[in-house]
N, C-alpha and C positions, 0 to 999 in steps of 0.2 A: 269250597264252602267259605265263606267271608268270617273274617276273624270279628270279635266283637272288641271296641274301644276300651280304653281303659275307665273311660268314663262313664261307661255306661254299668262295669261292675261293680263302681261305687256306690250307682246308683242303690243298688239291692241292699246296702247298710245304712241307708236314711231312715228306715224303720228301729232299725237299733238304736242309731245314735239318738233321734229323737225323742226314745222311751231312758234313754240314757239321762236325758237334759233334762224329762220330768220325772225320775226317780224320787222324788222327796214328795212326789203325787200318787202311790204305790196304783192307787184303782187306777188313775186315769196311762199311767205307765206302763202297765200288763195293758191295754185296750190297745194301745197304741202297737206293742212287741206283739200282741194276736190278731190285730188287724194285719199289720206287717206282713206275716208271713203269707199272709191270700194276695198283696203286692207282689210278694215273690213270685207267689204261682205264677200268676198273671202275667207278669217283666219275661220271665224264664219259657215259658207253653207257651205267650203268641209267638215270640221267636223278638222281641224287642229286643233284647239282651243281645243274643247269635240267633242267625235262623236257623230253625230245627233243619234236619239233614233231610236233602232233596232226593233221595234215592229211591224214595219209596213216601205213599202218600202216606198222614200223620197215624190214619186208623192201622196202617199195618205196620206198623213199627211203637206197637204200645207196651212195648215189653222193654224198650232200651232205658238207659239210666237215666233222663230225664226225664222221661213220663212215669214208670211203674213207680221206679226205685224211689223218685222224689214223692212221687205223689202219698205212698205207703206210709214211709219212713219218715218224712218231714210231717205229713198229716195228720197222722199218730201222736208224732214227737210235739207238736205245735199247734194243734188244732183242738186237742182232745179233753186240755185240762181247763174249759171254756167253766167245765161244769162244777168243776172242783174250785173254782176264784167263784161262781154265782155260791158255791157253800159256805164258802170263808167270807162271805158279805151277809149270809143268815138264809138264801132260799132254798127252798125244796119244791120239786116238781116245779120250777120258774114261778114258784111263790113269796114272797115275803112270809117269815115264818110267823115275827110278828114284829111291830113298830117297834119295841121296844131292845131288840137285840145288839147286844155290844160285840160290836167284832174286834177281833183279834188282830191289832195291829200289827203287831210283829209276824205273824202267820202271815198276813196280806203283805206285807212287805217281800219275806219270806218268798211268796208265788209269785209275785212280782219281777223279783230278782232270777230266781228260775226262767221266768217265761222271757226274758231279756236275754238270758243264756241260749233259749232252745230260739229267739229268733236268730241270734248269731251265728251258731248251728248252723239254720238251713238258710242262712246267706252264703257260708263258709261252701258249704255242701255244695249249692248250686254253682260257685266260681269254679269251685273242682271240676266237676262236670263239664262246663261250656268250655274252659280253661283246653281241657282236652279231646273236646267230642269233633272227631272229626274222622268220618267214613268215605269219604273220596280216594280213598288208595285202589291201588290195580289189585284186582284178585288173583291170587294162586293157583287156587283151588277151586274145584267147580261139581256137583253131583246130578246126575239127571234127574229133569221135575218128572218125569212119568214113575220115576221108581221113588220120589222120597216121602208121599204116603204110607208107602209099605216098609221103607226102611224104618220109620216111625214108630210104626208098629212094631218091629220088632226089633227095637231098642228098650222098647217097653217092656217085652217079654220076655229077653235075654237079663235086662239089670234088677228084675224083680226078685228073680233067684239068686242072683248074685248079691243083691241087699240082704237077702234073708241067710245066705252063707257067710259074710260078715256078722251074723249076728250070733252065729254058734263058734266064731274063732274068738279066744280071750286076749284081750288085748288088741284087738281091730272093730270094736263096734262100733267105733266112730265114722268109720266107713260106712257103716249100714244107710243110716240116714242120707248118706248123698245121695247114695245108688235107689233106693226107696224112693225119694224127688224126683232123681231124675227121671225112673220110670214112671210115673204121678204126670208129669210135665208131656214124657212121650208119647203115652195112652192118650193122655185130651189133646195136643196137638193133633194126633192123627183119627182123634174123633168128628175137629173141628175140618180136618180133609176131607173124612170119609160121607159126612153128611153132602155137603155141596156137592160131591163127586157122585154120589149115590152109589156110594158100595155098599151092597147089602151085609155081606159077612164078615168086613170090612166095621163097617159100624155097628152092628150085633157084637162083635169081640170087645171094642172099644168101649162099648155101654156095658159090657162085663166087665172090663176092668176099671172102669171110670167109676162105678156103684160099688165095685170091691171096697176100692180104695175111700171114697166116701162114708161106707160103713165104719171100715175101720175110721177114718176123723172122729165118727160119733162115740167109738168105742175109747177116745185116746184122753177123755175126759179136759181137752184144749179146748179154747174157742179158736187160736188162728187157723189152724188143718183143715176144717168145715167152713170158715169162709173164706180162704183160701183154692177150695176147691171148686168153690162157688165165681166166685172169681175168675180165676183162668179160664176156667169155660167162654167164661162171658166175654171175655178178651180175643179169647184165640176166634169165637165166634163171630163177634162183632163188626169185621170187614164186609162178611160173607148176609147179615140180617141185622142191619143196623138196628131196626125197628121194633122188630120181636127181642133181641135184647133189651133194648132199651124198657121195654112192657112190663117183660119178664123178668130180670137177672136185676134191674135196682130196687122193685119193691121187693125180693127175695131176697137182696142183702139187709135191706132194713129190718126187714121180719126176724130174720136172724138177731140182729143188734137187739131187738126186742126178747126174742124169748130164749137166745143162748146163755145170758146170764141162770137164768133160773136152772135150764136142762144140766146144764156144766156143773153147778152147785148141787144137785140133788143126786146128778151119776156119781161125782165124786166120795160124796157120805154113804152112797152106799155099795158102789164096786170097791172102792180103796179103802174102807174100814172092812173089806172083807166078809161085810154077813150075806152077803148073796151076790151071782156070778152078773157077771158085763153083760150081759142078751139080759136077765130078766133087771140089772140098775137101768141099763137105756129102755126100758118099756118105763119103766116107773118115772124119770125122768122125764120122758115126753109127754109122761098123764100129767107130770105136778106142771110143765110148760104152758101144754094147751089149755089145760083147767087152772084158771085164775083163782077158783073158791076153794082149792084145795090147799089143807094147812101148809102143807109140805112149801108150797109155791109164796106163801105169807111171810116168810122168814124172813126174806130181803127184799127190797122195792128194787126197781130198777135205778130210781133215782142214786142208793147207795154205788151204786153198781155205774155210773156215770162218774160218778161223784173221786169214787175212789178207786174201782179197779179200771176203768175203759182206759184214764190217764195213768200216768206214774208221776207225776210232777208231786202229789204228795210227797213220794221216798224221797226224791230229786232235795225237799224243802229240806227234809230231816238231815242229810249229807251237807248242803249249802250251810244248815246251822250249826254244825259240829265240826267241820273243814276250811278255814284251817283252826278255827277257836281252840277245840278239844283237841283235834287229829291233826297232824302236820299233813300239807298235801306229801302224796307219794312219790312222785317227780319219774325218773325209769322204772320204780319198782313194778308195775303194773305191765309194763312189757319185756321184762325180766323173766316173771313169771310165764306170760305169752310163752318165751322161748320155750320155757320148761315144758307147756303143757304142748308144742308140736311134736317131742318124740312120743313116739308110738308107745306103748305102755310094753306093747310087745316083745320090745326092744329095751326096756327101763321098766323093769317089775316094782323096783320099790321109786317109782315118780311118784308127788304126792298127790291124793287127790286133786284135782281143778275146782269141783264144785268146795272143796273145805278152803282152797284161798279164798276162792271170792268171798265166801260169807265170812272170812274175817272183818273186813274193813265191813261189810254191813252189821257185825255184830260191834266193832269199835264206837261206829256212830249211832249207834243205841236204835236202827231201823227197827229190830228186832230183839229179842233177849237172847241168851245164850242159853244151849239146851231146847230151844226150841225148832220144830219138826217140820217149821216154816219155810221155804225156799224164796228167797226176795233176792236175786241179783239185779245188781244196778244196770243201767240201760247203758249203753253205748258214750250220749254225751255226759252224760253224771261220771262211768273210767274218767271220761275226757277232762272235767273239771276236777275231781278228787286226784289229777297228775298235774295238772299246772294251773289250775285254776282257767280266769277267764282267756289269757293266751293259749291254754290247755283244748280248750272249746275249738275256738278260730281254726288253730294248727291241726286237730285232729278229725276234724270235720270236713277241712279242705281236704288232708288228705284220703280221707271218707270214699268224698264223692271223686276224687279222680283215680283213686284207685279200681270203684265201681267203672268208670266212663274207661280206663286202660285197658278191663276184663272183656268187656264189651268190645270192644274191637278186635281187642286179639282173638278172640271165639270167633268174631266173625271173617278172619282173615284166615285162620283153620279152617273154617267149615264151609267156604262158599259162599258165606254173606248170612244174612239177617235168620233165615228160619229156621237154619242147624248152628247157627252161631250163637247169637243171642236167645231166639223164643224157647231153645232146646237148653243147649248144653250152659250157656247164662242163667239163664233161669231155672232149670234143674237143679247144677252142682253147685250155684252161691246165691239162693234164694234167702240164705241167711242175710244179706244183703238190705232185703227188703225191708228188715226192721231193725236189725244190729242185735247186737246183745255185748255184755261185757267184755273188754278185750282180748281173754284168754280164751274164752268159748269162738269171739270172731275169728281172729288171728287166726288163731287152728286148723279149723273150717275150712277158710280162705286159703291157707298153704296146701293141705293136701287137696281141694278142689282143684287147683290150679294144676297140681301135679297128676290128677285123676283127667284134667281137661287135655294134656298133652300124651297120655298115655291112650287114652279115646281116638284122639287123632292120627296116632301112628297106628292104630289098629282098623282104621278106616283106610288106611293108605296102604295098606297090606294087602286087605280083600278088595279092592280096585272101588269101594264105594266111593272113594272120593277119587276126583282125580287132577292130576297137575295141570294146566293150561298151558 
């Protein structure tokens, strides 16, 4: 695979630097950092930057770290708070609210500054990435294609139980959720086998567990686990029915972005304030979605719901205004803590809570009030600038994305290449990946998936599933 120039990584920071040089322009500076980042895409997916890796055409390898992992996580991260600067300018629904509205300078600077951050971010992220993507290595390992549909399959249905026996040890449930993914991930890969291949009992198992596990999304009062799931289908599909995906699986993600806000907000008030169970809040939920003239569905517009929860750049504003003003940055504390929160609880009975550090530093910078019932952990690059600020971003970002693009290879040099390496046991055990989260919850994650990914492997290399070359 051809290295990419020095020159040409430069390139991916002239959206930055640029929005740099008209920062005393706040509007026209955020346009520039949010244009940027669809530059990046662009530099990075046609392969101008490095070419994407030849080993496999672009549609079956949409799971490795510069397609998913960028696409998700920078798109999110950079794409998303479009709607939140059209608010801090006075529109609603891409309306002028009215001629007469004074925006809030400071606030607009404020997002400005943020969105200059989050394009540094995903310039940072993507040099990671290309920096070390490189899958031309001799393989080791090797498994037969006639059997790894059905190993699929029951990977699925070996780690299902297995997630759920993590859920009853105290002090291991952190585990659960890996093994939970992973079988999530196993079931729809081996559904997206079982269809093309036409197995019938093969795909009947598969579309049980694929709708299990879907139910429960709807029951988990999230929106990412429901599109999510929606998602990978789409993906793992998409080599095999370019076309009926494409039909089907984008106007169902947008349908989603439309009426999840509302289902989310309604299951919530009333599964988790407790006056009626999960089965009859998600029927009421799907009445107040579908039915637009229902009070219940009145409460919130969507627009709010663009505005202020689809992005986080709001928190992001609140942090940037109080750090370092009010709050000193934290500099190692924050991966201090990381350490603390990888042993096992199991093993370290009086560790302290994880979720009560984090919400310190959002209670410090007034995100939230103290005593409040709220959960707002900060996002991945917000750690990243509340430790060092703007070299805080650069540095933690870089090492982000090559951390992702390391993962990725090493699963694939364990498992035979790409569809036990990465679409499986990648995307399963560090799907945390895909959108980050604060540094104690990642870190964590990321350590024992890693050690869950090598403990997979030798268990495959025991029962002759895998084998040596």
């Amino acid at each position: 695979m051809k290295s990419a120039s020095f020159e040409k990584y430069l390139v991916l920071y002239i959206p930055w630097l640029l929005a740099m040089l008209f920062k005393s322009d706040p509007e026209f500076s955020y346009m520039i950092a949010w244009l940027g980042s669809f530059l990046i895409f662009y530099l990075s997916l046609s392969g101008w930057v490095k070419p994407l890796p030849e080993d496999r055409r672009w549609d079956e390898q949409l799971m490795r770290p510069i397609l998913l992992v960028q696409i998700i996580f920078a798109g999110y991260m950079c794409c998303t708070s479009i709607f939140y600067f059209l608010n801090v300018l006075g529109y609603e629904d891409f309306h002028k609210t009215t001629e007469y509205y004074l925006v809030d300078y400071n606030r607009l600077e404020l997002t400005a500054q943020c969105q200059r951050y989050y394009c540094l971010g995903h310039a940072a992220m993507v040099t990671g990435i290309l920096a070390f993507m490189r899958y031309d290595f001799k393989q080791q390992y090797r498994i037969e294609k006639d059997v790894l549909a059905n190993i699929l399959l029951v990977t699925a249905l070996i780690t299902l139980p297995v997630a759920y026996l993590f859920l009853e040890v105290p002090g291991l449930t952190q585990f659960a959720n890996q093994f939970a993914s992973l079988s999530f991930i196993a079931g729809t890969l081996a559904l997206a086998f079982a269809i093309p291949e036409k197995k019938i009992w093969n795909t009947i198992l598969c579309l049980v567990l694929y709708f299990s596990n879907f139910y429960q999304a709807l029951l988990s009062g999230y929106k990412e686990p429901i599109i999510v799931s929606i998602l990978v289908l789409g993906i793992f599909l998409y080599p095999s029915y370019k076309k009926l995906v494409t039909v089907i699986f984008v106007p169902l993600l947008i349908l989603l972005f439309i009426f999840l806000p509302t289902y989310n907000r309604i299951f919530r008030q009333n599964a988790w304030s407790g006056d009626v169970d999960v089965d009859e809040a998600s029927q009421l939920a799907l009445d107040a979605a579908l039915n637009k003239d229902s009070p219940q569905s009145a409460d919130e517009g969507n627009w709010d719901f663009l505005a202020y929860r689809l992005s986080e750049i709001d928190m992001f504003t609140t942090f940037v205004k109080s750090t370092p003003a009010k709050v000193d940055f934290y500099g190692f504390q924050l991966l201090k803590q990381s350490g603390m929160a990888i042993v096992p609880r199991v093993f370290w009975h009086a560790k302290p809570n994880t979720e009560d550090l984090i919400m310190e530093r959002v209670f410090d910078a007034d995100v939230v009030n103290r005593g409040s019932l709220v959960s707002a952990k900060p996002a991945f690059v917000v750690d990243a600038y509340l430790s060092f600020g703007g070299p805080g971003v650069f540095i933690s970002l870089f090492l982000y994305g090559a951390l992702a693009q390391l993962i990725s290879i090493k699963a694939e040099k364990l498992f035979g290449g790409y569809i036990l390496g990465t679409a499986l046991i990648f995307s399963g055990l560090f799907q945390i990946m895909w959108r980050g989260l604060s540094f104690e919850f990642l870190i964590n994650t990321v350590f024992w998936s890693y050690i869950s990914m090598l403990l997979i492997h030798r268990i495959l290399l025991a029962t002759h599933i895998l084998k040596r070359i």
